[in-house]
Backbone as a chain_set.jsonl record, in Angstrom:
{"seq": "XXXXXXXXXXXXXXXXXXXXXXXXXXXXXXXXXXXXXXXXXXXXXXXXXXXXXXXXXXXXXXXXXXXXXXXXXXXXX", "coords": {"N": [[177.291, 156.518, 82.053], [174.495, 155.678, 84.314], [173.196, 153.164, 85.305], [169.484, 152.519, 85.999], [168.116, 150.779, 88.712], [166.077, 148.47, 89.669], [163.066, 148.778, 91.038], [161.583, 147.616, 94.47], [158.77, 147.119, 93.893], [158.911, 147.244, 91.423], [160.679, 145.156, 91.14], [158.924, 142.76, 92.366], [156.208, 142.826, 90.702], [157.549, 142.45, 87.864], [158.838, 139.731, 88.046], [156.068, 138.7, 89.339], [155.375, 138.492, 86.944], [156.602, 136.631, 85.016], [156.597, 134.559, 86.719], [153.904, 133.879, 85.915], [153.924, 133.75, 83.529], [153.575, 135.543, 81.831], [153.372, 138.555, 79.491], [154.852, 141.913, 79.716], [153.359, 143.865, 77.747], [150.959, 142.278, 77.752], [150.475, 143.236, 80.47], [150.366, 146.242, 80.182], [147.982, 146.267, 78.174], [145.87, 145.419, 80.288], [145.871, 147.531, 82.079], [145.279, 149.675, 80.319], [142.797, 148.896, 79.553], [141.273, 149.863, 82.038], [141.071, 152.132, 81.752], [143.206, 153.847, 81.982], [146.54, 155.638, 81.273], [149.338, 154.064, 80.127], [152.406, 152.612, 78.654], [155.421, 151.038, 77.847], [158.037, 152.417, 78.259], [156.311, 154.089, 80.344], [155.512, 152.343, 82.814], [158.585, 151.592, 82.939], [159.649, 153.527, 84.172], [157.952, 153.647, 86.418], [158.844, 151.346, 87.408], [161.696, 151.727, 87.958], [161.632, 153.675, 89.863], [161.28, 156.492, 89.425], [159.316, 157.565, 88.311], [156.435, 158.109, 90.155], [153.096, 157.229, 90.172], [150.348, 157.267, 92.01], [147.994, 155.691, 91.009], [148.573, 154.192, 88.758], [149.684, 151.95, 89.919], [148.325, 151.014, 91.978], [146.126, 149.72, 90.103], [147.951, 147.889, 88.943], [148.881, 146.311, 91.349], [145.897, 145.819, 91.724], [145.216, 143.901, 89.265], [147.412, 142.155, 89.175], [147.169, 141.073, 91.94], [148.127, 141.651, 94.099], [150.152, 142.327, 97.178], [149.529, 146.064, 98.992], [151.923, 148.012, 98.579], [153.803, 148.391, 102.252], [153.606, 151.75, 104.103], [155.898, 153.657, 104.622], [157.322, 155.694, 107.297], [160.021, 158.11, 107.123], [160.671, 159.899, 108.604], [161.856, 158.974, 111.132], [163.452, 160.101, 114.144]], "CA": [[175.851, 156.599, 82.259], [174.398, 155.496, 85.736], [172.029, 152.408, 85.235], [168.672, 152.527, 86.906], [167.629, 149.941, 89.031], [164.267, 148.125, 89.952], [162.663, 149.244, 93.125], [161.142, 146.591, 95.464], [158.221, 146.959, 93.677], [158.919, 146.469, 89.912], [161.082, 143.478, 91.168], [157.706, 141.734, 92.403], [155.766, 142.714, 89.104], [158.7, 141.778, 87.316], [158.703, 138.231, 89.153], [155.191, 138.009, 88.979], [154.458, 137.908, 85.194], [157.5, 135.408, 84.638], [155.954, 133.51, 87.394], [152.574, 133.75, 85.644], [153.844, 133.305, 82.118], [152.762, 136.717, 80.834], [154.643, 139.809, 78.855], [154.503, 143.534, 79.987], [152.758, 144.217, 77.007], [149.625, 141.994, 78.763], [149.873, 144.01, 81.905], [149.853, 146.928, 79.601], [147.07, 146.299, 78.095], [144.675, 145.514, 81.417], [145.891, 148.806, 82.255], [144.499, 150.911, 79.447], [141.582, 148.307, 79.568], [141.017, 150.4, 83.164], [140.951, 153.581, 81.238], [144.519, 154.866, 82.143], [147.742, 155.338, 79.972], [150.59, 152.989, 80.023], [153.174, 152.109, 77.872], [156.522, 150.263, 77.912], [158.745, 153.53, 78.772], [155.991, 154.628, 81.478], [156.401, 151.011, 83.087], [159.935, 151.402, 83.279], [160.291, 154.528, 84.76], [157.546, 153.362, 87.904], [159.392, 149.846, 88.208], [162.499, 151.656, 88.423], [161.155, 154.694, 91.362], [161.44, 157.56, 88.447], [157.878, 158.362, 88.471], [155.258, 158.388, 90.929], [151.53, 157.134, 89.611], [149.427, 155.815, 92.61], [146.859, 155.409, 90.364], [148.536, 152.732, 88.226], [150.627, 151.383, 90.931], [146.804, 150.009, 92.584], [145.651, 148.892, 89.073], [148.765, 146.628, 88.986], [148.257, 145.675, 91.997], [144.815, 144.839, 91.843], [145.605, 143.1, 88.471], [148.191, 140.669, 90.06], [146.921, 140.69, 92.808], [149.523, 142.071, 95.137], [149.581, 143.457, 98.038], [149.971, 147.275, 98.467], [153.061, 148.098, 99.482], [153.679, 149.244, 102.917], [153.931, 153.048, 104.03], [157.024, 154.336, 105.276], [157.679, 156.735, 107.451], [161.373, 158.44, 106.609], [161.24, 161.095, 109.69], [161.992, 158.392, 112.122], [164.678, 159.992, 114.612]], "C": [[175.468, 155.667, 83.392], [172.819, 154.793, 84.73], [171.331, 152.403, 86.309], [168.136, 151.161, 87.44], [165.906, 149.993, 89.508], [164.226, 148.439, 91.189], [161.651, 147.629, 93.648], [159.939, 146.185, 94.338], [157.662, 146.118, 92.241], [159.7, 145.51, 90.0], [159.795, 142.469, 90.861], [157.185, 141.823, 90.827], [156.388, 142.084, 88.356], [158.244, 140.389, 87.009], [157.3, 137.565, 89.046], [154.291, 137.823, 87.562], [155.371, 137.046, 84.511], [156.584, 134.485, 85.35], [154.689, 132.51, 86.445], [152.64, 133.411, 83.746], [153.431, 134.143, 80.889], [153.734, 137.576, 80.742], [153.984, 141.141, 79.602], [153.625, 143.903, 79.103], [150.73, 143.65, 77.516], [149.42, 142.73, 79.977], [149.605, 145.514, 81.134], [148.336, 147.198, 79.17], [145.737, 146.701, 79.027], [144.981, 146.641, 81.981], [145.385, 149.701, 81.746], [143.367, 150.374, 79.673], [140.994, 149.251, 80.591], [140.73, 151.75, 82.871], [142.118, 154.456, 81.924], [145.672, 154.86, 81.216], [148.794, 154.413, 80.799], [151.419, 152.582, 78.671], [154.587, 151.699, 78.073], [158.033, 151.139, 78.897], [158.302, 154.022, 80.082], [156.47, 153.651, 82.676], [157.539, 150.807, 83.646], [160.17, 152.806, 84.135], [159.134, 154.469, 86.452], [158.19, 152.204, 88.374], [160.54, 150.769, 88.396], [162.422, 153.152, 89.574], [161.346, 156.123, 90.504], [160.134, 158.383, 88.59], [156.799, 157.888, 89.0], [154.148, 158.26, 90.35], [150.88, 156.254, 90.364], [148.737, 155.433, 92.099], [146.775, 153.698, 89.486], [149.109, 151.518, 88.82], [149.241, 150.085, 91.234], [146.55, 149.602, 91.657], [146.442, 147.528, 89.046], [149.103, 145.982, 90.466], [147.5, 144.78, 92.571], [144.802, 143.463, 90.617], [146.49, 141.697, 89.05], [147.74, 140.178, 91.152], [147.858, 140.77, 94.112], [149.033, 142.444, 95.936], [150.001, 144.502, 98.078], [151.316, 147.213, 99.518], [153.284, 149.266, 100.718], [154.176, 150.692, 103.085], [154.79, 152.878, 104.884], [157.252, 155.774, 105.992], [159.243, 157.192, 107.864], [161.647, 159.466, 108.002], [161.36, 160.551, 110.84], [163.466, 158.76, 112.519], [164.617, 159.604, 116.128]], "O": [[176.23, 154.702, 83.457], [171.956, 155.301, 84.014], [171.846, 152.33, 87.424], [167.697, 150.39, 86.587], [165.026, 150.844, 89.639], [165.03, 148.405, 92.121], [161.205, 146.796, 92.859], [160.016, 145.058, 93.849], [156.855, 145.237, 91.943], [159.671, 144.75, 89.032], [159.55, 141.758, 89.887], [157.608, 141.106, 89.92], [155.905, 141.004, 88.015], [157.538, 139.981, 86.087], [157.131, 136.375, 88.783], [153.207, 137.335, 87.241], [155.021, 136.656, 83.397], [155.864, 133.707, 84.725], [154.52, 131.301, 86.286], [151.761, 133.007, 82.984], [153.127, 133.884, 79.725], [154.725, 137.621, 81.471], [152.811, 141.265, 79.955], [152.731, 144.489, 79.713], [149.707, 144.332, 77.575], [148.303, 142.847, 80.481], [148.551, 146.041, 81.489], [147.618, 148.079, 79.644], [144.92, 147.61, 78.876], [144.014, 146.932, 82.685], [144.958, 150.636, 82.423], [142.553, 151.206, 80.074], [139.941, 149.681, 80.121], [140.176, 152.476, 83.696], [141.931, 155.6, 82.338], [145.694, 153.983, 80.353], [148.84, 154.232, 82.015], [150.781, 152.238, 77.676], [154.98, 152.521, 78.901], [158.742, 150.686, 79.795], [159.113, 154.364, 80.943], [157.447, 153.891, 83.386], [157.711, 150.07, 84.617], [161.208, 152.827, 84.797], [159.458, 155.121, 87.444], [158.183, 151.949, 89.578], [160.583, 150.75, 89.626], [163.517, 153.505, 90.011], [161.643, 157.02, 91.292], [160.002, 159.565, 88.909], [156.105, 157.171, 88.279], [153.881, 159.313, 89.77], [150.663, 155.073, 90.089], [148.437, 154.356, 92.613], [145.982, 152.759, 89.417], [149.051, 150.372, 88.374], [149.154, 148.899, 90.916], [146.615, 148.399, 91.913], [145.939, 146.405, 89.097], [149.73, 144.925, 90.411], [147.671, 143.788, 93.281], [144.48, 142.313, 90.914], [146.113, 140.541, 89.241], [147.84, 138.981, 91.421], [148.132, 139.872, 94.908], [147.881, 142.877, 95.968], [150.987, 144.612, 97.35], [151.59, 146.693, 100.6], [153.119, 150.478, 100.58], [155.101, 151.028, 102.346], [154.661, 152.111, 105.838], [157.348, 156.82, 105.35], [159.717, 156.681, 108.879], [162.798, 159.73, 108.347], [161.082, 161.267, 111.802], [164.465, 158.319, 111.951], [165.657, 159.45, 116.768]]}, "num_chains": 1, "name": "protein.A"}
């Protein structure tokens, strides 16, 4: 079985609720608080690049306080 890794992004998150002294289950929360779903499984499958949700991506974001992460463009030949 092929373990999934963290993408750039759910590193930082990661990183910044150790930093900050807080559980996933608190960023959870201020997420539904926002009126969107989240839960522990969803979480894991945007920290590790599985599923796509700009929606909660900017919540956690704005929550931490991050910045957004830059755009890429892939058709550079």
């Amino acid at each position: 079985m092929d373990s999934c890794k963290y993408t750039d992004f759910g590193l930082c998150v990661k990183t910044e609720l150790l930093r900050r002294g807080l559980e996933q289950n608190w960023l959870i929360a201020e997420i539904k608080a926002r009126g969107m779903y989240a839960d522990s499984g969803y979480l894991y499958k945007i920290f590790t690049g599985q599923r796509a949700a700009p929606k909660v991506v900017a919540a956690i974001q704005e929550i931490l306080d991050l910045l957004p992460e830059p755009v890429t463009n892939d058709n550079t030949e």
